[in-house]
N, C-alpha and C positions, 0 to 999 in steps of 0.2 A: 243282417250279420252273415259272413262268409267264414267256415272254417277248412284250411290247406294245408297238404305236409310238406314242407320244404325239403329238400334234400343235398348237404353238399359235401365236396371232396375237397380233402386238404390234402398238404404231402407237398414235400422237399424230392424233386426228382433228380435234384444233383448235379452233377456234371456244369455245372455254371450256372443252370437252368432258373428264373425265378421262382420262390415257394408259390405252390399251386393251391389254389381257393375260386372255387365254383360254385354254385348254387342253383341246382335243378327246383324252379319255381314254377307254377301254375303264372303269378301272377307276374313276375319279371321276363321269364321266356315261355308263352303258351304255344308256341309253334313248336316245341319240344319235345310232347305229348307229356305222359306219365313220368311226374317226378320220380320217383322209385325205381322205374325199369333202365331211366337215364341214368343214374348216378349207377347204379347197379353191373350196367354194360359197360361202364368206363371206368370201373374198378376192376371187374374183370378182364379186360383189355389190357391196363396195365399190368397184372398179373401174369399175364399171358406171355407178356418183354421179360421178365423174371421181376418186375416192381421196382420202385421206387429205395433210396436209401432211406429215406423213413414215409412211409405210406403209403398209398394213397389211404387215408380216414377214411371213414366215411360215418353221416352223421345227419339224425332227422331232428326235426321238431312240427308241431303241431301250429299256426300260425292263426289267427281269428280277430278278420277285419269287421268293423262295424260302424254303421253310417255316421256320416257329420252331425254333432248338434247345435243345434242355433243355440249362443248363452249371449245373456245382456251383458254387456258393458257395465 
């Protein structure tokens, strides 16, 4: 059993732009490093342009994979 925090950013940036949904994952992007620092930096980043017309969210959860079981038919 593996337990991960996911991490991702929502948010309407406007201007034409499509609504924004990311997800800083251990298991979908590991080249990423640290979920939390990633979403983190790109929320503040946004911030930084004066933000989003509605967002950037930002938003965890706790996630827990566990191995396959063999069941009979």
């Amino acid at each position: 059993m593996t337990t991960y925090e996911e991490w991702r950013v929502t948010g309407d940036p406007g201007a034409g732009f499509p609504k924004y949904d990311f997800t800083w994952s251990p298991e979908r992007n590991p080249d990423l490093g640290d979920p939390e620092t990633g979403a983190r930096k790109f929320v503040a980043l946004i911030a930084s342009c004066g933000g989003w017309p509605d967002g950037p969210h930002l938003q965890r959860r706790t996630k827990t994979v566990t191995e396959w079981e063999a069941i009979e038919p």
